[in-house]
N, C-alpha and C positions, 0 to 999 in steps of 0.2 A: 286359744286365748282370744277373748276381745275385750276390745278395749273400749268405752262409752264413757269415762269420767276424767274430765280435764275442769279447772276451777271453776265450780259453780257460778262463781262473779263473775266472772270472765264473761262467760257463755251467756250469763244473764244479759250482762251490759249489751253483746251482739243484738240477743235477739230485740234490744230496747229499741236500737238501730232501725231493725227492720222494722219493727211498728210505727215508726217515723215514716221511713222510705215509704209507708201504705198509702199516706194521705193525700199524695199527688204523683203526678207521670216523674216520678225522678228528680222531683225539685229540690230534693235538698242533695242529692249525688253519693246517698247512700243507698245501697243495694239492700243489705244486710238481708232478711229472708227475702226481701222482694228480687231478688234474684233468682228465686225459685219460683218466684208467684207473678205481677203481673204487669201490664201495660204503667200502672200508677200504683198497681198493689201483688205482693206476693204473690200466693197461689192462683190466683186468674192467668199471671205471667207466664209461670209456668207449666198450665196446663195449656196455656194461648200457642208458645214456641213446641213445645212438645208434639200437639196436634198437629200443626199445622207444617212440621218437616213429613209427614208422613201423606197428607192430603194436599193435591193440586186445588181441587175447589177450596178450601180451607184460607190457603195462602196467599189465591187472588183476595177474598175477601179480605184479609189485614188491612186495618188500619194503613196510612201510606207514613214513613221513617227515612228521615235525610239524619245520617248518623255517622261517625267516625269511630272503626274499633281497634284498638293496640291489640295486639296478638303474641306473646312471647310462647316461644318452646326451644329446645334443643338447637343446633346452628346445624343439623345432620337434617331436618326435619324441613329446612327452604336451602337445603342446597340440592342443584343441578342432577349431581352425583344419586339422588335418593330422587329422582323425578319432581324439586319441589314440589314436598308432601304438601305442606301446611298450607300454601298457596293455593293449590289445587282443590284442596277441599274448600278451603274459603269460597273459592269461585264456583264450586258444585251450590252450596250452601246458598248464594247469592241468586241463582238463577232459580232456585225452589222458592225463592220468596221475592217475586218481582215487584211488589209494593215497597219493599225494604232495600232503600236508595243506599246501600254501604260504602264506606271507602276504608277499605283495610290498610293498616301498616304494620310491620312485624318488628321484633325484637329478639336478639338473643339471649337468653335464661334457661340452665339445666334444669334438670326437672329436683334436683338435689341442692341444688342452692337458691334456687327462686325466693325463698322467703325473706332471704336476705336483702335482695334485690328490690324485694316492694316494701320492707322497712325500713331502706333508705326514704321514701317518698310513697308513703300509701296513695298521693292522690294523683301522682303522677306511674301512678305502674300502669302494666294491662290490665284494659277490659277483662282477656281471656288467658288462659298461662295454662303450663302443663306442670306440672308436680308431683310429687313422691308425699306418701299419704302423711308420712314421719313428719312432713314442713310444717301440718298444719298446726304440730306445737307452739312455733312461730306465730304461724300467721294468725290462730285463734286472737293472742294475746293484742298480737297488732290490729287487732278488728280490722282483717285486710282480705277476709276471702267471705263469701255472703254464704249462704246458708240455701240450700235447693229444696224447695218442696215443691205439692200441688202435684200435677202430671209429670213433671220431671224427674220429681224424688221415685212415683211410682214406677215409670220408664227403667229407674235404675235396678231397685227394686224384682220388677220383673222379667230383668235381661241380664242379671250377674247371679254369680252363686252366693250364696249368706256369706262365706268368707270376704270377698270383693266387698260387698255392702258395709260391712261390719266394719272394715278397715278403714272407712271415709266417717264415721259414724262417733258422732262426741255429745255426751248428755242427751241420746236421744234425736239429737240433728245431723243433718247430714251434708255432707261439706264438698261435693265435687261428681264428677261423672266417670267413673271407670274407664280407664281403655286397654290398660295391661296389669296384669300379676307381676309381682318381684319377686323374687327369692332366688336361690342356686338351689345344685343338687348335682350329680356324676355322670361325667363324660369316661369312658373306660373303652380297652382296646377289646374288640371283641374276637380278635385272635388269640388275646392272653385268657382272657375270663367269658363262662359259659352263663347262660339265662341262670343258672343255678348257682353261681359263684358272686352275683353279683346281689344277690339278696343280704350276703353277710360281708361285712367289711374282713372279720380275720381272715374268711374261708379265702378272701381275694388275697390277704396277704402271706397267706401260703402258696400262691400261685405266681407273683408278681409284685411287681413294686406301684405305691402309691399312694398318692401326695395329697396334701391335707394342710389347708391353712390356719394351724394352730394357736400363730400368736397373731391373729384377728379375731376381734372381739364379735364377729357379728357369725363366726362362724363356731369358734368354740364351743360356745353353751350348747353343741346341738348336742354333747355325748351327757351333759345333765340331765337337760330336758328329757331325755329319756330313761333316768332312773328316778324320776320323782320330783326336779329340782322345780319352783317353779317363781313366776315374775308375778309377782303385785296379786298373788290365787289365782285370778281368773284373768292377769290381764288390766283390773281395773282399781283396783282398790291399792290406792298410794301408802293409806295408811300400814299395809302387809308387806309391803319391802318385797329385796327379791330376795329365797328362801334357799340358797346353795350351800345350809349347814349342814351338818352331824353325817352319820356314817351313811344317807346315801348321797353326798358329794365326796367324800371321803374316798369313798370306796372306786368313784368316777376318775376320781384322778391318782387313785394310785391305778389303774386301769390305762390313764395317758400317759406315766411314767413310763411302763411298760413300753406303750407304743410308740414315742420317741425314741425308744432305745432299739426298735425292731430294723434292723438292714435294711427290710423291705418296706418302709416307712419313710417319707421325707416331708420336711417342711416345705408347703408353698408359701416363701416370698421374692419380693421384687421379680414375680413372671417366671420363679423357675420351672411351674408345673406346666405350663404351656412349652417352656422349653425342652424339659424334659419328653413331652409328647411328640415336639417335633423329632428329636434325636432318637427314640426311642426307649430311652435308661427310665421311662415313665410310663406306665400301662394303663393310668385313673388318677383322676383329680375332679377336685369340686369348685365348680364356678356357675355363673349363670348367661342369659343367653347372649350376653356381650363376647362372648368366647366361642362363639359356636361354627363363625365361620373360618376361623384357624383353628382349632380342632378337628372339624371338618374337613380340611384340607389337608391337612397334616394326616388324619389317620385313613381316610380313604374309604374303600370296602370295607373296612375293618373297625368304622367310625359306631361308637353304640353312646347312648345317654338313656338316664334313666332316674327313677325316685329314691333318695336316699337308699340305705341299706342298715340292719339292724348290725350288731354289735354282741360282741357276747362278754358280758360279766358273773363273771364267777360260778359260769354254769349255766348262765340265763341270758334269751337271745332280747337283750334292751332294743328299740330306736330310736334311731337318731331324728333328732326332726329341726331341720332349718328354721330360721323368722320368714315371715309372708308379709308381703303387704300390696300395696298397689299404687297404680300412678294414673293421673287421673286430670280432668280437665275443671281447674279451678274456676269461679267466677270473682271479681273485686268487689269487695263491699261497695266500693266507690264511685261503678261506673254508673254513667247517666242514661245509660241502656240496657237494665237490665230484662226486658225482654226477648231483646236481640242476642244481649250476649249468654242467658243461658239455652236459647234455641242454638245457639252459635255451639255452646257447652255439650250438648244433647248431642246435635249431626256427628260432631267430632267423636264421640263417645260412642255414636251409633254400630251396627252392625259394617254397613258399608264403608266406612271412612276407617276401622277396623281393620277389613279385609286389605284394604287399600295400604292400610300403614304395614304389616306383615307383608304386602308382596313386594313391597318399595326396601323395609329397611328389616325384614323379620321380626318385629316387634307381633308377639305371641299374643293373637286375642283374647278378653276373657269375656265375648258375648255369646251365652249359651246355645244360640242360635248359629254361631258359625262355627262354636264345636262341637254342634252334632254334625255338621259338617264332613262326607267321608273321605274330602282332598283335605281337610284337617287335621282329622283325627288319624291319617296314615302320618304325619308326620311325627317323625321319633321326638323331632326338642317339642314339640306342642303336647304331646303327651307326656313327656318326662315334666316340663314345668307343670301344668296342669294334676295333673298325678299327685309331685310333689306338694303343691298345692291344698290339695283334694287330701292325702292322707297320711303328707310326712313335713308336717308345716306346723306352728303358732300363728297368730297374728302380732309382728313385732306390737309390743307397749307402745307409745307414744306420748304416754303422761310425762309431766314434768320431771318426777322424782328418776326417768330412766337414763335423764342425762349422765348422773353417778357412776352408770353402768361402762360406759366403754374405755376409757383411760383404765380402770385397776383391771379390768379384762384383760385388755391387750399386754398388760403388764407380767399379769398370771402367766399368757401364753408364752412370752420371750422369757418365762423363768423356767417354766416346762423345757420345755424347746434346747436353754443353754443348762439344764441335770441340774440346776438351783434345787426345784423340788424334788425329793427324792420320795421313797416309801418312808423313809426314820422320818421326813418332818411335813409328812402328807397331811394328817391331821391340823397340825398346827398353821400349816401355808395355806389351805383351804378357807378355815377360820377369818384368818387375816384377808385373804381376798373377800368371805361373805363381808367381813364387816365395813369395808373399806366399799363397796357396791351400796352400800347404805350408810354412805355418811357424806355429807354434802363438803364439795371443798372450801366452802365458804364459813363452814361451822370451826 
């Protein structure tokens, strides 16, 4: 799926912004595409920051910048414990551009709630922030994150895969700088299940037990998606709704009746699948790479991860495929540097600052160039998310109309889960959840 249409107005109004921000170095303190473009105007900007992280001669020339930049990410990302990441690189970042007088300060904001955070005060947020690609629902609306083009947009372009791009990507514009993939996918014990057992989910559950977060809305839909069900067609068209009718949803969830009720089946919540892996009584569960070093630890020699697995319905081996999407280094519509701060966007996103965030805290890079990488690409979670990624993924929606989606989800699954839904009222319970995913609580 991708996703490219969020309200036309909207997006308009943005780009009105940036055509503003063109006509001088930042005087009126809107970024909006000059963020992506130049000293006083867009594109110039960003091909000016972009070139000149890569060239020493480049850099000295710059223009000379006495400037102050807010930095929000993660509080895991300037603590000690993680080798202050974000510090670090600031200070790399600062010493490639010895014309560029900075004084950084930082901020704590997840990458998951950041929008919120600059909707209290667009003009007092960061310059720079790190985020989850789903915020920029948010931040479109609040004209709070600028727009990248020029050298920048192509830098991104050139150094992620179509999926990574496509995830930042709204009417055509494009809203931040990649630095990692999202999604899950299966940590399993490789003492229980063989390279060949791990390709089908029953074939594992004839061997072992293993856990599955059912009544989570973001993990559920993965057994639709793979018999046909799908989000907005492609991903982008609001007006198409999401499509989990007639008998091939039907047929999906009398399929999870089934496997709620399997021995060798358990629901993951409140932590139990991780539990269960430490105890043993759990052989497989699905999570992503925030799980990987207590799985790791717990399973040992014995430790395997890998890309979904298919499924078999009524004869026919379906896949399962997770939501994808990315997290990435925003710019503010607002700040009065947007030169600096999308060069600032760029380093940070780069291959080296990358590599650097993976050896500090495991955060999985998605710059094409470190995984071709072959101290990379031997590691099991970088290929298992990648992989997953690569060929057992969506790009979650991010339009408006998908807020709908997660409340009657989660709902669905805790009905599954507690034999609410059975085969006698599978049709009918199906129904009532498509229709309820497409109907606004506000109607």
């Amino acid at each position: 799926m991708k996703m490219k249409r969020v309200t036309t107005l909207l997006v308009t109004g943005i780009l009105a912004l940036s055509l503003m921000a063109c006509g001088g170095k930042a005087e009126t303190g809107n970024a909006g595409e000059g963020s992506g473009e130049s000293t006083g105007s867009g594109s110039e900007a960003a091909e000016e920051s972009g070139e000149s992280t890569s060239s020493g001669s480049e850099a000295a020339e710059e223009e000379k910048i006495t400037c102050d930049l807010l930095v929000w990410t993660p509080s895991e990302d300037q603590s000690p414990d993680y080798g202050n990441w974000i510090q670090s690189q600031c200070e790399a970042f600062a010493k490639e551009h010895p014309n560029w007088e900075i004084t950084f300060s930082y901020g704590v904001a997840s990458e998951a709630e950041v929008a919120k955070l600059i909707a209290q005060d667009v003009d007092a947020a960061a310059d720079v922030f790190m985020m989850s690609n789903d915020q920029l629902t948010d931040l479109l609306p609040a004209k709070a994150v600028a727009r990248i083009g020029g050298q920048t947009e192509q830098f991104v372009k050139d150094n992620n895969s179509e999926t990574m791009v496509e995830s930042l990507i709204v009417d055509g514009a494009l809203y931040g700088v990649p630095f990692t993939s999202n999604t899950w996918f299966m940590y399993y014990d490789k003492s229980v299940f063989s390279e060949d057992d791990i390709k089908n989910l029953d074939a594992m559950l004839a061997k072992g037990v293993v856990s599955f977060p059912i009544t989570n809305s973001w993990y559920l839909p993965s057994f639709y998606i793979g018999n046909g069900c799908t989000f907005f067609e492609d991903g982008q068209n609001a007006e198409a709704g999401i499509d989990f009718s007639g008998d091939k949803a039907v047929a999906v969830t009398d399929y999870l009746v089934d496997l709620v009720s399997n021995p060798n089946f358990q629901v993951d919540v409140d932590g139990s699948g991780i539990a269960g892996i430490r105890d043993g009584s759990i052989h497989a569960m699905f999570s992503g790479s925030w799980d990987y070093e207590s799985v790791k630890e717990a399973l040992g020699d014995n430790f395997g991860v890998a890309q979904l697995p298919t499924y078999t319905l009524n004869g026919e081996e379906k896949q399962m495929y997770s939501f994808a999407g990315s997290k990435a280094i925003g710019v503010s519509s607002t700040t009065e540097y947007p030169q600096v701060a999308v060069a600032l966007a760029q380093y940070l996103g780069g291959a080296e600052s990358q590599k650097s965030h993976y050896e500090s805290r495991n955060i999985i890079p998605c710059n094409n160039e470190l995984l071709a990488d072959p101290s990379l690409a031997e590691d099991m979670l970088v290929q298992a998310q990648n992989n997953t990624v690569a060929n057992t993924s969506i790009i979650q929606p991010f339009i408006a109309p998908m807020a709908n989606y997660w409340v009657p989800s989660d709902n669905f699954g805790k009905s599954l889960r507690n034999g609410e839904v059975t085969h006698d009222n599978a049709a009918e319970s199906t129904e009532a959840w498509n229709h309820n995913m497409n109907t606004s609580v506000v109607e």
